[in-house]
C-alpha positions, 0 to 999 in steps of 0.5 A: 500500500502507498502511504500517499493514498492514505495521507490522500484519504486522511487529507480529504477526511480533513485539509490539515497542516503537515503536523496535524496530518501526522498526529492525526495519521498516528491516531486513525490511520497509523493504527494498522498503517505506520508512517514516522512524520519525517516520511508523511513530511517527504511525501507531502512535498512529493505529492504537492509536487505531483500536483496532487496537493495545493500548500496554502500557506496561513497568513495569521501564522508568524514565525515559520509558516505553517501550510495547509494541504488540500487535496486537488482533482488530480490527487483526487482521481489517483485516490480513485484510481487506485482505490478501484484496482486489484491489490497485490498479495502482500499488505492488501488487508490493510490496503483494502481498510485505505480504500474503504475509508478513501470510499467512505470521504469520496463516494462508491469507488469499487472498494466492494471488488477488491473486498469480494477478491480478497474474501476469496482468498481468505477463505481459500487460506482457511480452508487450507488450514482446515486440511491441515487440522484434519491431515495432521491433528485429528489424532486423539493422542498428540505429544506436547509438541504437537499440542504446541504446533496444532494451537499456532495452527489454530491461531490461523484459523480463527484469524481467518474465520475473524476475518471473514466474519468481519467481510460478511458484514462490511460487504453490505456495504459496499455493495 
């Protein structure tokens, strides 16, 4: 996931100065999402760059001026653009929370595809676990060691039925 598409979320939700962006950020966003500000900083230039943002500075600051950023049309389209497209097989958990948020501030964006995708692979992911379980863990009589490796495997399981209770009732809403 690309920490611009969050801040451009996180910018549309509220036009902010690069400080505020970053306390917001660590209380909303950064709770499954980590950026230092340095990095939220970086890419703030780089996106006003890009012409994705507009820096307005405040004329009643003194001393070192302080900029507001607002999200332009065309960071706005770049948002939709990616919020529309498939995500990749690495953070896209947590790209797909970005794209539901950048849904909730901008309108439908497709966000229920990439939903309905990753739906499918979660429970192709739990039902191999569950072969597992049956394959390797469906004796009465299992050592210690066993028990051990049979509770991790079990983690991933109820992390995959969590997961999929949660998509069966967001769905819903993006649909």
């Amino acid at each position: 996931m690309s920490i611009q598409h969050a801040l451009l979320t996180s910018l549309l939700e509220k036009p902010s100065s690069g400080y505020e962006l970053a306390n917001r950020f660590d209380h909303s966003i950064g709770y499954f999402w980590q950026a230092t500000h340095q990095q939220i900083y970086r890419e703030l230039g780089r996106m006003t760059a890009a012409g994705w943002l507009l820096a307005e500075h405040d004329p009643e600051e003194t001393g070192r001026r302080k900029k507001t950023y607002h999200v332009l049309d065309a960071g706005r389209q770049e948002l939709a653009r990616w919020t529309a497209e498939a995500g990749g097989t690495g953070s896209s958990d947590q790209a797909l929370l970005i794209k539901l948020r950048a849904e909730a501030v901008m309108g439908p964006l497709g966000a229920g595809r990439e939903l309905r995708r990753l739906v499918e692979r979660h429970q192709q992911q739990l039902q191999m676990y569950r072969d597992i379980e049956q394959r390797d863990f469906s004796s009465p009589t299992m050592g210690h060691a066993q028990k051990l490796q049979h509770a991790v495997l079990r983690m991933g399981i109820k992390t995959e039925e969590n997961w999929l209770a949660w998509a069966e009732e967001t769905l819903p809403l993006v649909e």
